[in-house]
C-alpha positions, 0 to 999 in steps of 0.5 A: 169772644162769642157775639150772639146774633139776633133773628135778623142778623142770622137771617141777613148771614143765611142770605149771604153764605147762600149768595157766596155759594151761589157765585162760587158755582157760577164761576166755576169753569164752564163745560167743554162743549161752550168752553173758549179754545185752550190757550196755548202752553208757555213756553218752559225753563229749558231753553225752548223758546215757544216753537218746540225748539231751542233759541239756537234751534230754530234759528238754524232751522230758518237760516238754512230753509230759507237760505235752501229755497232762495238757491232752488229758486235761484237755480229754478230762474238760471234753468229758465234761463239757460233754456231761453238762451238756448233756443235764441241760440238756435234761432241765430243759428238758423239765421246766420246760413240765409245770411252768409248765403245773401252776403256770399251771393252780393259778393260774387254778383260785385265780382261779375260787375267788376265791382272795382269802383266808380273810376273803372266804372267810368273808364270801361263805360261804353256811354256816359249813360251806360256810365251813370248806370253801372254806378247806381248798380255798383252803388246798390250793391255796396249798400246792400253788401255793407248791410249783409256784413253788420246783419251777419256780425251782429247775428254772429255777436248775439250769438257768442254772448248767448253762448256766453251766458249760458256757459254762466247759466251753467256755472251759476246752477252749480253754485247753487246746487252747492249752497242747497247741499250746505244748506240741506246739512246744516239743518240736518246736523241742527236736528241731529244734534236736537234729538239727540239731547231731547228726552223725547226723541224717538216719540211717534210722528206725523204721516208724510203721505197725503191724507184723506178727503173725509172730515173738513178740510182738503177740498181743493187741489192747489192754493192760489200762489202768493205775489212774487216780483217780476223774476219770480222771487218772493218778495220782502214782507213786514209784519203790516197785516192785521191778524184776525187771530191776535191783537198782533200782525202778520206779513201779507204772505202769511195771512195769505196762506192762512185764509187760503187753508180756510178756503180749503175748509180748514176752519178749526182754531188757529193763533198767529202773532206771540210775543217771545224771543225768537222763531217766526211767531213775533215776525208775523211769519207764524201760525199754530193751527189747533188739530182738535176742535176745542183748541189746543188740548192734549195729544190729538188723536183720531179725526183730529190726527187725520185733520192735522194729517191733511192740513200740514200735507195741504202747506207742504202740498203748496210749499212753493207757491205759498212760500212755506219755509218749514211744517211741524207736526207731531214730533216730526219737521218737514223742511224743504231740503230734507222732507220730514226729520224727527222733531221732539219738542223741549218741554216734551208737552203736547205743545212743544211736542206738537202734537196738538197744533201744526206749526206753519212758518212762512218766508 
């Protein structure tokens, strides 16, 4: 049924259409250049877990770099060892020769005294004062005898035990160079098997060579090294930081290594702590570091290639005194083992591919 509207009523529905059309404008999504940084992509339905990945994938991935790293730095510390070893063992044998040549020289001058004991002494004896003074002699020289023979035994223990450690030194290393070639395969057969099944392999990859100095970012040659113990290994971190890109938490070490990448003048958007099933994200150990100035876009292309270029050679630059474990970055992997492996994301999208963000996983 038709309702006529009176003059008030029609002018009163004007008013109103033009309000509606007015706020459908001002809703509508602001231009790029006052734009927020673009959320990063979800993860899909084909098993990748939000790291460009499978669930399996990257778990290997982690075992087999952090297994990779703790042997080489175990390997590192026996090497260290080993020389310190080495050198006290020359340092006793520069010792003992003195030593047997004082012990030799007590010996003979006991010899030519007639170092028989104190009953010769008194029986050969001339005086009772000539007595009394060969026995304080032959006393002094049993004193210092006895203190040559432990000197020289003990220098001659510590050096059996020097050489003892270093033969294990040596057994160590080589239990170690074993457990980083198993380490190194079990995370390349794990990419291999990875490519092989992805749409996307054999898409471009990221440069492994050191980028240049133009644009932001790589001002500085080396990041300040994150605490270690007292043997150097890297200790155990939770995620009890606060991350100052989230509402979630990091490790101290990775907040560590991203605020030395903004010293260095990498200052373009990055997002830490996500929730999801697996990978370093949920553990704080995790930062996805947009290439692009907006945030993370399509594929990037020009200086921000070259930004993510510079910014995935900067963590691998530093690997070892940050703590890296692996680097993704444009369809490519760098793991500590191997170096850059082909890496296709899951979905096949910029996000899983990687080619708009460079992915940082930490110890």
């Amino acid at each position: 049924m038709f309702v006529r509207l009176n003059p008030v009523r029609r002018r009163l529905a004007t008013v109103l259409a033009v309000l509606v059309a007015t706020s459908g404008l001002a809703l509508a999504a602001p231009t790029s250049a006052s734009a927020a940084p673009r959320p990063f992509a979800a993860p899909g339905d084909s098993g990748d877990d939000g790291e460009g990945g499978s669930k399996s994938l990257i778990k290997q991935l982690e075992a087999a770099s952090k297994g990779f790293v703790e042997a080489k730095e175990a390997l590192d510390r026996s090497k260290k060892r080993q020389q310190q070893l080495t050198a006290k063992v020359k340092e006793l044998d520069a010792q003992l020769g003195p030593k047997q040549a004082a012990l030799d020289e007590i010996v003979q001058r006991a010899y030519r005294t007639g170092r028989l004991g104190p009953m010769t002494a008194m029986i050969t004896a001339d005086s009772t004062g000539s007595m009394l003074d060969r026995a304080q002699t032959l006393e002094t020289i049993a004193v210092k005898q006895d203190r040559a023979v432990r000197d020289l035994k003990d220098s001659r223990a510590q050096q059996a035990q020097a050489k003892v450690a270093i033969d294990a030194a040596v057994r160590e290393q080589q239990r170690q160079l074993t457990v980083m070639a198993k380490r190194k395969n079990q995370a390349e057969s794990a990419l291999k098997v990875a490519n092989a099944a992805s749409a996307a392999s054999g898409g471009s990859t990221g440069s492994s060579s050191g980028g240049g100095s133009s644009g932001d970012g790589g001002s500085s040659a080396l990041a300040a090294a994150a605490p270690r113990t007292s043997d150097g290994s890297l200790p155990n971190e939770s995620c009890s930081a606060n991350d100052p890109t989230t509402s979630g938490c990091l490790t101290p070490r990775t907040l560590h290594a991203m605020q030395e990448a903004k010293k260095d003048g990498f200052t373009r958007f990055v997002a830490c702590f996500r929730q999801q099933n697996s990978g370093e994200h949920p553990k704080g150990r995790a930062c996805d570091f947009a290439a692009d100035k907006g945030g993370f876009g399509g594929d990037a292309t020009g200086a921000s290639r070259d930004y993510g270029n510079r910014l995935a050679n900067y963590f691998i630059k530093n690997a070892s005194r940050l703590g890296v474990l692996y680097v993704i970055w444009f369809r490519r992997i760098w793991l500590p083992s191997s170096g850059w492996k082909s890496y296709s994301g899951a979905g096949g999208d910029p996000s899983s591919d990687h080619t708009n963000h460079v992915h940082l996983s930490m110890r």
